[in-house]
C-alpha positions in Angstrom: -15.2 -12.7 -1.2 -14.7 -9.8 -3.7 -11.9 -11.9 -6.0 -15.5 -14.6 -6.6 -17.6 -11.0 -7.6 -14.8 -9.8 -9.7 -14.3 -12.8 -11.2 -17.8 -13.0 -12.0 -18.2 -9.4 -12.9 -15.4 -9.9 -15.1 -16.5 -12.8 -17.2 -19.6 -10.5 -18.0 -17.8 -8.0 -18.8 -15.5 -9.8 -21.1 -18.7 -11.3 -23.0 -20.1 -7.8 -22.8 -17.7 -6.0 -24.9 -16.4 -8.9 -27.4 -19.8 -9.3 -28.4 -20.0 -6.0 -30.8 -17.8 -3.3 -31.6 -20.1 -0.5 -30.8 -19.9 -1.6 -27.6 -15.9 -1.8 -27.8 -14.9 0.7 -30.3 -16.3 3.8 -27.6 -13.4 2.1 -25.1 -10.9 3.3 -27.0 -11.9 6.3 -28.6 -8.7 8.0 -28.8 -7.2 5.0 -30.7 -7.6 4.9 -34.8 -10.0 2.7 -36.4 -7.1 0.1 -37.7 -5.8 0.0 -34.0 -9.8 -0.7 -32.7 -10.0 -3.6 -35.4 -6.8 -5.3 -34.4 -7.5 -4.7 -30.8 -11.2 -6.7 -31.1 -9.6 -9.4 -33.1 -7.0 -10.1 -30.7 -9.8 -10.3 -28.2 -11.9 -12.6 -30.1 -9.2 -14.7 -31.2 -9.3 -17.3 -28.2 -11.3 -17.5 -25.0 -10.2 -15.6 -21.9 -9.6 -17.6 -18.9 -10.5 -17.1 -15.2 -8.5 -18.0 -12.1 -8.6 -17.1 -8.5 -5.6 -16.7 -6.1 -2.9 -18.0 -8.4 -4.1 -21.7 -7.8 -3.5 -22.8 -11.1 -2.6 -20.3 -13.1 -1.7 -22.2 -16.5 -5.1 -23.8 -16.7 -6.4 -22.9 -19.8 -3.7 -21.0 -21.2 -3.5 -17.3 -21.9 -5.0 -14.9 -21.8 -5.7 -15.2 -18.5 -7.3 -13.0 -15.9 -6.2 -14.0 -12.2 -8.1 -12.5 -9.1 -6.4 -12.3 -5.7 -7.9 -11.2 -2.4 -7.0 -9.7 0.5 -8.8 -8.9 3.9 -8.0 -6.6 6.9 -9.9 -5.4 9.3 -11.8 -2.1 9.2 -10.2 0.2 12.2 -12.5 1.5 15.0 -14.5 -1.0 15.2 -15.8 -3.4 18.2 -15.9 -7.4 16.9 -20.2 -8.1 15.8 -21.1 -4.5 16.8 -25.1 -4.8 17.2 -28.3 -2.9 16.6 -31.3 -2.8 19.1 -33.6 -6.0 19.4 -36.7 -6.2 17.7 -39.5 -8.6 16.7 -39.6 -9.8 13.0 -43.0 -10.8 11.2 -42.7 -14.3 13.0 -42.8 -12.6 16.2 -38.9 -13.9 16.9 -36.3 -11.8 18.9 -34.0 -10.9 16.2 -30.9 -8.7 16.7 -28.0 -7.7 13.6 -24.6 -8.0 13.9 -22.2 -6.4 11.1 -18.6 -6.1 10.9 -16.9 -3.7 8.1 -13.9 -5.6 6.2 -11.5 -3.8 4.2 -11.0 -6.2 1.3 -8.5 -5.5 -1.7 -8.5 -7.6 -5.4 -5.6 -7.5 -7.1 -6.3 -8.3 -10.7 -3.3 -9.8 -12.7 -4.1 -10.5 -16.7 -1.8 -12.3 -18.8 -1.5 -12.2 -22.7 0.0 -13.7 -25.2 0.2 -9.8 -27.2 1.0 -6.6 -25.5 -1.9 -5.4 -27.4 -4.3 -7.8 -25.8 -2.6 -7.3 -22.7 -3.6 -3.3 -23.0 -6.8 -3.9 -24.1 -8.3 -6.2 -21.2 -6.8 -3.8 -18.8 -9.2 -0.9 -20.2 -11.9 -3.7 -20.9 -11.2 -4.8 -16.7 -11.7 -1.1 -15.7 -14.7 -0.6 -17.7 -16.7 -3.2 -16.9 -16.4 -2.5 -13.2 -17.4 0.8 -13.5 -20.1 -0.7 -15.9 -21.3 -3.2 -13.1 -20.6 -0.6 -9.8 -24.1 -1.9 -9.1 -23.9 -5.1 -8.9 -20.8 -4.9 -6.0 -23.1 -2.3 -4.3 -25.9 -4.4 -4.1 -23.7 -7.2 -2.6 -22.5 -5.2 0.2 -19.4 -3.2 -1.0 -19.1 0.5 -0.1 -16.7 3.2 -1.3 -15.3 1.2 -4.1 -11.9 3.1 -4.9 -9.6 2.3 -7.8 -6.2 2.1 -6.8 -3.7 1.9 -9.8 -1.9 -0.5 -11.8 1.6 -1.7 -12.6 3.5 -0.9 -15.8 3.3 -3.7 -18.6 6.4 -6.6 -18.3 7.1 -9.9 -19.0 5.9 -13.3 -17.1 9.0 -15.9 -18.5 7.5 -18.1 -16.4 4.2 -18.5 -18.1 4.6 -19.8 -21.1 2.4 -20.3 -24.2 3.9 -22.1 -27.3 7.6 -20.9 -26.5 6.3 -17.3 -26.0 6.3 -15.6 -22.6 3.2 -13.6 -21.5 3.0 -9.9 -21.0 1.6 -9.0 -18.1 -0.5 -6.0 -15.9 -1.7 -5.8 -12.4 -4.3 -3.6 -11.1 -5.8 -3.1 -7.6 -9.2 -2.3 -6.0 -10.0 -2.0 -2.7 -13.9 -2.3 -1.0 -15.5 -1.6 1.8 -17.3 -4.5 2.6 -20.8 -4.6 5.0 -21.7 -7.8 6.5 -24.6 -8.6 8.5 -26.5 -11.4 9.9 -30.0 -11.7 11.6 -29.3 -13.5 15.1 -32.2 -15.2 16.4 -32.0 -14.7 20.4 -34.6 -17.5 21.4 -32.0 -20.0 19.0 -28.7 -19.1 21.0 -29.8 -20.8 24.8 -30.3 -23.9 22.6 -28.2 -24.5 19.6 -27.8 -27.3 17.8 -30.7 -29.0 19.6 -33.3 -31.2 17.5 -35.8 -29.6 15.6 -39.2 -31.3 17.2 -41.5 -33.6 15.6 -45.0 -32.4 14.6 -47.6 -35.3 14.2 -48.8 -35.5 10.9 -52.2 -36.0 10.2 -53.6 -38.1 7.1 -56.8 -38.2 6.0 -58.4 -41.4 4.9 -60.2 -42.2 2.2 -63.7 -42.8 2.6 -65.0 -46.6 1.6 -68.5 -46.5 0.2 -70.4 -49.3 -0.1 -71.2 -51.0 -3.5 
C-alpha cells in the first residue's frame, strides 16, 4: 500500500510547489535565478501524470511519475503476533493482532526535458520530507531514503518523436498493521445478524 500514499502524497506535492515560486525557488537555492525560472516553467508547462506499477505507463503522456511497490516480510517475527485481551467500551472481548511489513516504492519519473526530469526528482524528495507526517500517521515507521539512479534515456517511451529522460528513486517503510479481533465473533462467523422487532407508534385518531 505505500505506491497508493506516495502517489497521493505526490500529487500534493506536485500542486504544492507549482503553485508559487516562493515555495519552489527555496528548492533549488544553489541554482541562479534564470535556471529557477526555466525550471518552474518547465513544470507548469503541462500536467504531470500519475501511474502505479507500470500498468499503463503512456497514459497521459509525460511527464510522468510511476510508483512501484514491493513487500517482504519483516524478520523475527511470529504471523498475527497478539496483545493481551481486554474489554472495549461495548463490553466486547477484543484482542490486536499486527504484523510489521517491510514495503519499498520505487519511484520512476519520466520527462520530456532533462531539466524537468531533475527538477521533479528534487520536487519528489521534498515533498516527502514535507508530508513525513502524513505516512507516519498511516502506519509507516523508520521511513529511510535509499538513493536514486543516474539520469538516462527511456527510447521506448515516446512523446512526439522524442524519447523521455528518466530517474528512479527508492524508499523503503516500515509498515505497522493492526486489526481489532472480536473473540465472541470468531465461534460464529458469517452467521446472520438477528432481527430486532421494530416497534411503530400509531397515530392517535381523535374524534371530530
Amino acid at each position: 500500500m505505500l505506491d497508493i500514499h506516495m502517489i497521493h502524497l505526490l500529487s500534493n506535492g506536485v500542486k504544492y510547489y507549482k503553485a508559487d515560486r516562493r515555495l519552489f525557488d527555496p528548492l533549488f537555492y544553489n541554482f541562479a535565478d534564470s535556471m529557477k525560472e526555466r525550471l518552474f516553467n518547465e513544470l507548469n508547462r503541462k500536467p504531470v501524470n500519475f501511474d502505479v506499477a507500470f500498468l499503463n505507463r503512456k497514459a497521459g503522456g509525460t511527464p510522468l511519475i510511476v510508483v512501484q511497490n514491493d513487500e517482504q516480510v519483516f524478520p523475527n517475527q511470529a504471523l498475527a503476533d497478539a496483545s493481551g485481551v481486554a474489554e472495549d467500551s461495548f463490553g466486547r472481548r477484543v484482542r490486536y493482532s499486527h504484523i510489521f511489513t517491510s514495503q519499498t516504492a520505487t519511484i520512476t519519473v519520466f520527462a520530456e526535458s532533462i531539466e524537468l526530469a531533475r527538477a521533479l526528482q528534487v520536487i519528489i524528495r521534498s515533498s516527502i520530507l514535507l508530508f513525513t507526517g502524513t505516512l507516519i500517521k498511516a502506519g509507516y515507521e523508520n521511513i529511510l531514503y535509499q538513493g536514486s539512479t543516474s539520469i538516462g534515456v527511456d527510447p521506448t517511451l515516446m512523446e512526439g518523436g522524442t524519447p523521455a529522460y528518466t530517474v528512479s528513486m527508492s524508499y523503503s517503510a516500515l509498515h505497522h498493521h493492526i486489526i481489532p479481533v472480536y473473540l465472541d465473533h470468531l465461534s460464529d462467523v458469517g452467521a446472520p445478524i438477528p432481527d430486532f422487532p421494530i416497534d411503530v407508534l400509531l397515530p392517535t385518531l381523535i374524534e371530530p
